[in-house]
Each structure stands twice: as C-alpha cells, then as structure tokens.
C-alpha positions in Angstrom: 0.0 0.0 0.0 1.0 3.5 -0.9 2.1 6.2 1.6 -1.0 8.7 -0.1 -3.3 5.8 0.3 -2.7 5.2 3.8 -3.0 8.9 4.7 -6.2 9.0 2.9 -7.6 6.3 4.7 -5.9 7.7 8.4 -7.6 11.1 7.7 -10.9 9.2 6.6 -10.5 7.8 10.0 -10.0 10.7 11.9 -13.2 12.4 10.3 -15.1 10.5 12.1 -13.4 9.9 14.9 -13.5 14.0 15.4 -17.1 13.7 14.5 -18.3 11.1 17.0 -16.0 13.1 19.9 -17.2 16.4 18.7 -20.7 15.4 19.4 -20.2 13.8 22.7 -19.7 18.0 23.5 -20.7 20.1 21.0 -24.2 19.0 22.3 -23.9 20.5 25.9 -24.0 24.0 25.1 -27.4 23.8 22.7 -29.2 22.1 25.5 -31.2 25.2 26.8 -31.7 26.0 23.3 -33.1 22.4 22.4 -35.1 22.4 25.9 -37.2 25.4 25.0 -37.9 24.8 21.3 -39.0 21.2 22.1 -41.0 22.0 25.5 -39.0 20.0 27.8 -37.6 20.1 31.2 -34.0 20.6 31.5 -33.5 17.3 33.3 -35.6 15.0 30.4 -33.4 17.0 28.2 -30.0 15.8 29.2 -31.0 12.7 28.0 -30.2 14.1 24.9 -26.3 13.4 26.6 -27.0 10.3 28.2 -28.4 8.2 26.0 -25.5 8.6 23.5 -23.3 8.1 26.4 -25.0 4.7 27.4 -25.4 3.4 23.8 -21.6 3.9 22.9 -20.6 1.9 26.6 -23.2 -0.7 25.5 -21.6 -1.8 22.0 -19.0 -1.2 21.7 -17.4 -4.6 22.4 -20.0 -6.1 19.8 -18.9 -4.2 16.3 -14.6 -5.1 17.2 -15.8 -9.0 17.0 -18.0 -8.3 14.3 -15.4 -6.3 12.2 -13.1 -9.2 12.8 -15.7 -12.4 11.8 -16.9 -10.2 8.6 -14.5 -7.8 7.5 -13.2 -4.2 9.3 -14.2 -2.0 6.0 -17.7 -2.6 5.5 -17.9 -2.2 9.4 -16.6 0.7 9.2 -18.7 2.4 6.3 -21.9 1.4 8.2 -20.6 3.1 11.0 -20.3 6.5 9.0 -23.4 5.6 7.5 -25.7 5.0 10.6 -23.6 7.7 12.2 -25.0 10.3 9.0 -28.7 8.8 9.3 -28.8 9.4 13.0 -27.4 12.7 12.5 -29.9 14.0 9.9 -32.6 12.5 12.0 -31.7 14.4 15.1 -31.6 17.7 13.2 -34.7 16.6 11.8 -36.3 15.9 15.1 -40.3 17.7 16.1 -39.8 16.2 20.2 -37.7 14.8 22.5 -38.2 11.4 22.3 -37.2 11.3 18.4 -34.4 13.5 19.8 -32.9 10.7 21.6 -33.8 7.6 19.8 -31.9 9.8 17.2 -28.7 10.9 19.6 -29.1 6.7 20.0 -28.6 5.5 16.4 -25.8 7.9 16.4 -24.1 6.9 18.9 -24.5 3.0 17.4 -22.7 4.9 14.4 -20.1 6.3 16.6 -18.9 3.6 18.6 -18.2 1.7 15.3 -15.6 3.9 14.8 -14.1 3.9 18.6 -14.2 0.5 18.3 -12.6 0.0 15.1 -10.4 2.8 14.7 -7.2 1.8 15.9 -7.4 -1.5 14.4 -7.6 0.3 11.2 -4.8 2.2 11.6 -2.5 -0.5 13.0 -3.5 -2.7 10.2 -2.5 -0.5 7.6 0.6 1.1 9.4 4.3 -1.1 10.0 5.5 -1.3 13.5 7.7 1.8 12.8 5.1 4.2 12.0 2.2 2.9 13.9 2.3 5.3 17.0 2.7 8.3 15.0 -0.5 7.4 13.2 -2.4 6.3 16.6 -0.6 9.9 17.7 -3.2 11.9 14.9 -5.6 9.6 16.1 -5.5 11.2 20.1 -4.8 14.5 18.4 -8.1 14.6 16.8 -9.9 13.4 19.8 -8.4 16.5 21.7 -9.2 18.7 19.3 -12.3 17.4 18.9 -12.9 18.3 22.4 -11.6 21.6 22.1 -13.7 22.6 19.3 -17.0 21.0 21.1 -18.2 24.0 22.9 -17.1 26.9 21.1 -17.8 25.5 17.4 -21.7 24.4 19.1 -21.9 28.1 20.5 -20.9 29.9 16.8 -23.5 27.5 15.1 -26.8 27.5 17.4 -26.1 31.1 17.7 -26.0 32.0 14.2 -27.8 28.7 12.3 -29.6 27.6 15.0 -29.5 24.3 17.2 -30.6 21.7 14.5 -27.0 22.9 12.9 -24.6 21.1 14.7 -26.4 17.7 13.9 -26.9 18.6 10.0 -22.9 19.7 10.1 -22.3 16.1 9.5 -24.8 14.7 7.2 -22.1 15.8 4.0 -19.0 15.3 5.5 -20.3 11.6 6.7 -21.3 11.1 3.1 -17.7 12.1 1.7 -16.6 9.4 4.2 -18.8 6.7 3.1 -17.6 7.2 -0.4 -13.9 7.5 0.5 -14.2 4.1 2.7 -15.3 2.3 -0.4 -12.8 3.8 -2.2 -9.6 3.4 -0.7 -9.9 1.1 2.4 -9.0 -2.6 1.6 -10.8 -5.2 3.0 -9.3 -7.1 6.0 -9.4 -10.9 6.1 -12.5 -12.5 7.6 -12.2 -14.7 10.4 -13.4 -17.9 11.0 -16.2 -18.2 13.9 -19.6 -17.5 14.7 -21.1 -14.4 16.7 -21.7 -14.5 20.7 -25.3 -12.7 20.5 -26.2 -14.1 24.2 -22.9 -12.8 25.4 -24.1 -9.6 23.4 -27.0 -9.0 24.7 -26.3 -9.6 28.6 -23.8 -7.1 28.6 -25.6 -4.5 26.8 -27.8 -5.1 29.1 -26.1 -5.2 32.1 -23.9 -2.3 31.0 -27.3 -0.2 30.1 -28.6 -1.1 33.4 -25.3 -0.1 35.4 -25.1 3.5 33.2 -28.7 4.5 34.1 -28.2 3.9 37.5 -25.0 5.8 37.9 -26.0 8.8 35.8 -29.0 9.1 38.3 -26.7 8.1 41.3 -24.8 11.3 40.0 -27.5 13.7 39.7 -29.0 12.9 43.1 -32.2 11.5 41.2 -32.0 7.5 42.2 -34.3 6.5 44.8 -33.5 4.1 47.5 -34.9 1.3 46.3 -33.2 1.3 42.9 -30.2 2.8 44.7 -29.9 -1.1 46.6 -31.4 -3.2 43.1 -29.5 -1.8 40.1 -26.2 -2.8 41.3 -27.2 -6.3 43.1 -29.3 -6.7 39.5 -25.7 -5.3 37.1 -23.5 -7.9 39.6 -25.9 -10.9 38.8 -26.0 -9.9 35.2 -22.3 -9.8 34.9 -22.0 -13.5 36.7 -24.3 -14.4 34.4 -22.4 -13.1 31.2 -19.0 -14.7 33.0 -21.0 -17.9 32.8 -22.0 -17.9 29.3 -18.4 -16.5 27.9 -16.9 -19.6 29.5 -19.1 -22.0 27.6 -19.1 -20.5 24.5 -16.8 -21.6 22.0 -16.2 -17.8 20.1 -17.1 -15.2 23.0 -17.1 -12.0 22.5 -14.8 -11.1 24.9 -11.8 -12.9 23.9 -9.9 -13.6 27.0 -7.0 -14.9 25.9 -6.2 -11.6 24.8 -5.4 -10.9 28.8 -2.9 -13.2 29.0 -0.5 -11.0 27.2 0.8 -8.6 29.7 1.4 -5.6 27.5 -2.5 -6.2 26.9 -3.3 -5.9 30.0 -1.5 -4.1 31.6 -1.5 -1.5 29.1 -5.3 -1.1 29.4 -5.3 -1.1 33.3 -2.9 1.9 33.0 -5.1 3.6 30.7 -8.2 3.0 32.5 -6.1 4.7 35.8 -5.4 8.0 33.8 -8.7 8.1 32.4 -10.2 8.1 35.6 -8.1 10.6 37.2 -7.4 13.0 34.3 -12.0 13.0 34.5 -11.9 13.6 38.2 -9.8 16.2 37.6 -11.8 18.0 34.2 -14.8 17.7 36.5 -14.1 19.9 39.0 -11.7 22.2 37.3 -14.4 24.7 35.9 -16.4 24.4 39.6 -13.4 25.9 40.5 -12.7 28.3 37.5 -16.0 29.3 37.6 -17.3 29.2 40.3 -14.5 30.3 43.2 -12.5 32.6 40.8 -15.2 34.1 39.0 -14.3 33.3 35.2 -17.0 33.2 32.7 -17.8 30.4 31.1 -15.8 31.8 28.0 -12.6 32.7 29.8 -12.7 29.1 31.5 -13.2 27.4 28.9 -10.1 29.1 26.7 -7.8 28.4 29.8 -8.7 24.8 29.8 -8.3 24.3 26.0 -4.4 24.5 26.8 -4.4 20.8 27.8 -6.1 19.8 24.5 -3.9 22.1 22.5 -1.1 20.7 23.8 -1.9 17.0 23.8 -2.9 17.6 19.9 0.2 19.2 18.8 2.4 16.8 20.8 0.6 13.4 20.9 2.0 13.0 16.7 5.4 13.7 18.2 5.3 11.3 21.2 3.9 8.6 19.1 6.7 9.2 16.7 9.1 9.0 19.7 7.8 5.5 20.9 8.0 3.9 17.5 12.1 4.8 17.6 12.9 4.0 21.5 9.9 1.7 22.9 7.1 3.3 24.7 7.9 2.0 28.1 9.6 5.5 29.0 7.0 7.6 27.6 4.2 5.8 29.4 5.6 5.9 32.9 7.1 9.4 31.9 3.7 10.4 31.2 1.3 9.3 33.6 4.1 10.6 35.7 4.0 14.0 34.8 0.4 14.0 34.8 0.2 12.8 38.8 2.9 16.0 38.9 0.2 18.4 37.3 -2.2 17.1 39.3 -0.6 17.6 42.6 0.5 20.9 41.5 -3.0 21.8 41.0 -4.1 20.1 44.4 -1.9 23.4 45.7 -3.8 26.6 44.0 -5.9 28.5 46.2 -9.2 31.1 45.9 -6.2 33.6 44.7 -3.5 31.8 42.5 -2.4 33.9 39.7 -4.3 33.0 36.0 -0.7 32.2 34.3 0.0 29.4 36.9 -3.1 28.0 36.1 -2.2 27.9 32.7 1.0 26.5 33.7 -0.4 23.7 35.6 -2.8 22.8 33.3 0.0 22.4 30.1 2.2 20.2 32.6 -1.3 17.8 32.8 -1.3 18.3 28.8 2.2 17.2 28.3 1.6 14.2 30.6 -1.5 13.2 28.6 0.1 13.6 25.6 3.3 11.5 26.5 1.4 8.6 27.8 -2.0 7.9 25.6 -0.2 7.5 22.5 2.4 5.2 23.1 -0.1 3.2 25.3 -2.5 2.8 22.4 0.4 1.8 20.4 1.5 -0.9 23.0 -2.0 -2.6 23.4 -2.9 -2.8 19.4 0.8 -4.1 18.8 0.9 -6.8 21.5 -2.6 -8.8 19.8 -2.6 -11.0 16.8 -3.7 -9.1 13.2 -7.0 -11.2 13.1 -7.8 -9.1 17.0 -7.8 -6.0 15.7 -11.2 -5.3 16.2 -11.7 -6.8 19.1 -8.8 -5.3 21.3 -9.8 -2.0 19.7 -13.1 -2.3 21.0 -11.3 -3.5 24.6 -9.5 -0.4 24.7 -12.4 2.1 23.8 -14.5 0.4 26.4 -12.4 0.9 29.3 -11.3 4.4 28.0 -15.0 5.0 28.3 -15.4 3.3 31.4 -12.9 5.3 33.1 -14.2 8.6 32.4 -17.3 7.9 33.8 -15.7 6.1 36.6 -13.5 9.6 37.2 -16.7 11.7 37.6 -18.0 9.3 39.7 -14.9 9.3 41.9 -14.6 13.0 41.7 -17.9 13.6 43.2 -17.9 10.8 45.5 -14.5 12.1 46.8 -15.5 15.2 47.0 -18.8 14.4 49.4 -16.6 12.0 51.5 -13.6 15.0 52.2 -17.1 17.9 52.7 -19.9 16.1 53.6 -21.6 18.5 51.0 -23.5 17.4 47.9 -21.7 18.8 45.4 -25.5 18.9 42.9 -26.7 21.0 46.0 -24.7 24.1 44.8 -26.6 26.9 43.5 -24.7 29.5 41.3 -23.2 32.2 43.6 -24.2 29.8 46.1 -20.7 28.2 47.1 -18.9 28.3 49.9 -15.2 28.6 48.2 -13.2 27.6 52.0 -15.6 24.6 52.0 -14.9 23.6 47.7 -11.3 24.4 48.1 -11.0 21.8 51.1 -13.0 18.8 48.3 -10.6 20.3 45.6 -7.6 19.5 46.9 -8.5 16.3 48.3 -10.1 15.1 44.7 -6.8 16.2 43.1 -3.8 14.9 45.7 -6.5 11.7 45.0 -6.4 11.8 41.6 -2.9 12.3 41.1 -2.5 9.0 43.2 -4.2 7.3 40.8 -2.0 8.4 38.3 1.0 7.5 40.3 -0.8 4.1 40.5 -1.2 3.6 36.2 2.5 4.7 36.3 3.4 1.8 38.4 1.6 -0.9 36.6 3.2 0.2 33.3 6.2 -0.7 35.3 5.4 -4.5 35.3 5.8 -4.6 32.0 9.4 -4.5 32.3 9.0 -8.4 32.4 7.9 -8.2 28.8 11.3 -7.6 28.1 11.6 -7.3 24.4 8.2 -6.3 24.3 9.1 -3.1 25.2 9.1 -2.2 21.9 5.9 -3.4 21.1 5.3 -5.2 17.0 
C-alpha cells in the first residue's frame, strides 16, 4: 500500500473519529436551546447526553468482533453511515423522544468507529510508523474536544441548534464514499457471533449507566439505589457464565494473558479516571471560586487539548524509535505532577500558573496515551484488531465515567456537601477548596498508580518495543 493511500484512509479515520468526539460535547452548550424549542424540562433533556453516552458503553465490544468475523471495512462504512442517518434524523427531530432515539442510532454509528479505529490504523501502518498514526488519532480526539463547545456556541447562535447535527450529514457522506474507495478489506475470520454474550452485557452495561447517571445527579431513589447494582453484579455472573461456555465469545480472554495487553489497558483506565476527576471539577473551581466566565474558563482549559494535539504525533513518533515503556511511565508521571501541582492553587492563585499547571497535565496526557494505544494494538494477533480495539475504547469509556464518579464521590466523602446541592453564587469557596484538593492529591495518586503498573511490564522484556 501507498504512503498517499494510507493517509487517505488515516484522515478518513479521523473524520469520524473528530465527529463522533465532537458530538459527545458540541451538544452541551445547545441544550437550553433544544429544551425550549422542544417544550421540555432541562432534566428530560439531558438525556439528549446520556443516551449517546449509554449506547456507545453498550456496543461497543459487539462491532470489534463483528469487524473481525466479517470484515473491518464494511464495518466501518456502516458506522459512517448510521452515524449520517442518526445525524440528519436528530436535526430533523419535532420532540424529545425522536431526539434521543436519534442521539441513540448515532451513537450505534459512533462507537463503530471507537471501536474500530485503531485497528484500522495498526493494520495498515508497519510497526515503525504505527504510533505516530495512533498519535493523529489522540490528536483529533483532543481537538475534537476543544472545538465541542465553542464550534456548538458559533453554530446555534447563528444557524440555530438543529445545525450542529446537520454539520455532519455531508461530510459523513464524503466518508462513506472514501471508505469504499480506498480502504482494503481485511481478512475475515473464521467463527460464529456471541449474540447471548451480546446481549447480557448490553444489558447489564445499560442497566449499570442508568443507575449511575441518576446516582450522580442525586435522582436514584433508595430502592433502585440497593437493586441496580445487586441486578448489574448478577448480570455480569451471568455473562461470565455464558463466555466460559461459549466456543467464540465475544470477549476474547486470551487476549489478557499478554501482559502488555493488559496491563496497558489497566494503565489507561487509571489516567482516564483521574485526568475526568480532575476535568470535573476544574471549571467548579474556575467558575465558580474565581469568577471566570464560562468563555474565559473554557479558553484556559483548552491549553491541555492544545497541547496533547500538537504533541501526541510527536510522542507517538518518539515511541515507535525508542519503545514506549519511557513515555508511558514518563507520562502518567507528569500528569500525577500536574495534578498535585494543582491540588496546591488556592481562591487567589495567579491565571498564568493555572495555565502552567494545566499544560504540565497536557504534556503528561500527551506523553502517555499514545504510546499506550500503540503498545496494546501491537501486542494482539492481526485477526484481533477489532476486538482489542473495542477492549480499549471500552475501558477508556469506562474510566471517564468512573472519574466523575470518583470526583464527586471524593469530594462528598472529604465535605460532607453534595456537590449537585450548589446553586450559582451559592458556594462556599473555603468549604470547595477543602474537596478540591482532596479530589486532586486523590487523583494524582491514581495516576502515580497507572504509572506503576506500566512498570510491570518491564518483564515483557523485548516487548518493550511493542510489533
């Protein structure tokens, strides 16, 4: 394969993997917007969020095994595809509840292309190239971050909320088209589909999501409070049970026994939860205790994107020369630095050592997540692409809703304080600060704790270097 033709198809694949992160944000800011044009509360309407949240947990495991049995391009295609439909549909919406069944078919679109992504890009990319290309990859979920908010805020203001759905419907057609085009068609493999496995732990998953969301937002009663977690533990025994006797489950466990695997995507699932913990609480803080507006916060958090995009190409560049053992304890390392630095500001610490702070936590990102992705998709067999892709979207996912969790359970546990109590203007800054610090001296612990399990891997030896 060509160098042009592999670019073609790595920028084909960051379309819509900037698209599918993009609208995991862009959609926050239209909300009030949404809620009064379609006559709904402003609690129904952040389903509009959750439900493309809970869909993307939910399958993402299935399309990886799916890809692999039946072929990562055509896979891939339909993702754009359902991705488009859902997109037009939402745009199109006249209520709320076509407004999520809508978010929900494109999410199904969007994690297709979390899940298959990387395997994509390893597939077409040698050993010695591979982490630069996974680097893009990170660089175009930060960006796609960064642009969430602002780019959402410059189209419902002057085209209107339906905009940032129908933003996508052409460029997801260009991507169908180029898929066809210039993607080859990777090998089928030999097996049959686990659709009871599937289904129990959509299921479960589903069930465990709900819960927490309303755990979150102070909105689960007692009763479910007790059930949806004794109901998610019996559901997962019972999907443990049915992977064992299945001949092709889809998760594939043997995958785990390769300790680069697994280890990579326990260290990943540690800085995901504490670099969320941390993005959580920072604009409480911003916002709330300093008195930024929403504006100026948000342009002094968009350092840490902007400088995990420019330097994730450069980092993954770096591992595919010297091994990405260094860069992922390096990394996570500097990140449990940026985090304790942060644990230090106070109700008065200058704006520029903010900024500061929140580049080291940048750098750190950037160092580690590209080198890890590289690490987990080379240590698997060709023909377990999809499904270790899929493995490492899922826990990525996992972990930042696990780190908002933890922030706010933290943070109740260190001020006895509700943290959805707060009112605007109605925070008591000594009383934040005090939950603050804690979450971040917590976080940064984790952190410390994903950098010391990438230290196992030094028994991999050669592995170091992973092919």
């Amino acid at each position: 394969m060509t160098a042009a033709r592999r670019a073609i198809i790595l920028v084909n694949a960051c379309t819509l993997t900037f698209m599918a992160t993009l609208d995991g944000s862009i959609v926050n800011i239209a909300l009030p917007e949404i809620s009064k044009a379609l006559g709904a509360g402003i609690e129904s309407v952040q389903w509009v969020v959750s439900s493309y949240l809970i869909a993307i947990s939910a399958t993402l495991l299935v399309w990886g095994r799916l890809a692999d049995l039946h072929g990562r391009r055509r896979f891939f295609a339909a993702g754009l595809a359902i991705f488009t439909l859902g997109s037009l549909l939402s745009g199109l919406a006249a209520n709320l509840p076509m407004l999520v069944l809508s978010r929900v078919l494109q999410a199904l679109g969007a994690s297709i292309a979390m899940a298959l992504v990387q395997g994509i890009v390893t597939s077409i990319y040698p050993p010695g190239e591979r982490g630069k290309a996974l680097g893009f990859i990170g660089a175009v979920v930060s960006v796609g971050s960064l642009l969430g908010p602002s780019l959402g805020g410059f189209l419902v203001h002057f085209a209107g909320w339906r905009s940032i759905f129908f933003i996508n419907v052409p460029i997801g057609i260009l991507g169908v088209a180029l898929t066809f085009a210039v993607m080859p068609e990777s090998p089928s493999e030999k097996g049959d589909f686990d659709w009871p496995g599937a289904l129990l732990f959509g299921s479960l998953i589903s069930l465990f999501f709900v819960w927490l969301l309303a755990w979150q937002e102070g909105r689960s009663p007692a009763a479910l409070t007790i059930a949806a977690p004794l109901l998610t533990l019996a559901l997962a025994a019972a999907f443990v049970l049915v992977e064992r006797r299945r001949k092709h489950p889809l998760v594939d466990a043997s995958l785990f026994r390769e300790s680069v695997f697994t280890l990579g995507i326990a260290a990943g699932w540690f800085s995901y939860v504490a670099m969320f913990a941390y993005i959580f609480l920072m604009p409480f803080y911003l916002q709330a205790v300093r008195g930024l507006s929403a504006l100026e916060a948000g342009l002094l958090l968009s350092i840490y994107p902007i400088v995990t995009a420019v330097l994730a190409p450069l980092f993954g560049t770096l591992s595919d020369r010297h091994g990405y053992l260094r860069f992922t304890v390096g990394g996570l390392a500097t990140s449990a630095l940026g985090l304790l630095l942060v644990s230090t500001l106070g109700t008065s610490s200058p704006l520029p050592l903010i900024g500061c702070y929140v580049a080291i936590l940048g750098l750190g990102g950037a160092a580690f997540q590209s080198p890890n992705n590289s690490s987990i998709m080379g240590a698997v067999p060709r023909n377990r692409l999809g499904v270790a892709g899929s493995l490492n979207s899922f826990f990525r996912n996992l972990g930042m809703v696990s780190g908002t969790t933890i922030a706010v359970a933290l943070f109740t546990f260190r001020t006895k304080v509700d943290l959805g109590s707060y009112a605007p203007g109605g925070l008591d800054p000594a009383i934040f600060m005090k939950g603050f610090g804690f979450v971040a001296v917590s976080s940064a612990c984790l952190a410390l704790a994903g950098s010391a399990i990438n230290l196992l891997r030094l028994r991999s030896g050669p592995a170091r270097k992973a092919g």
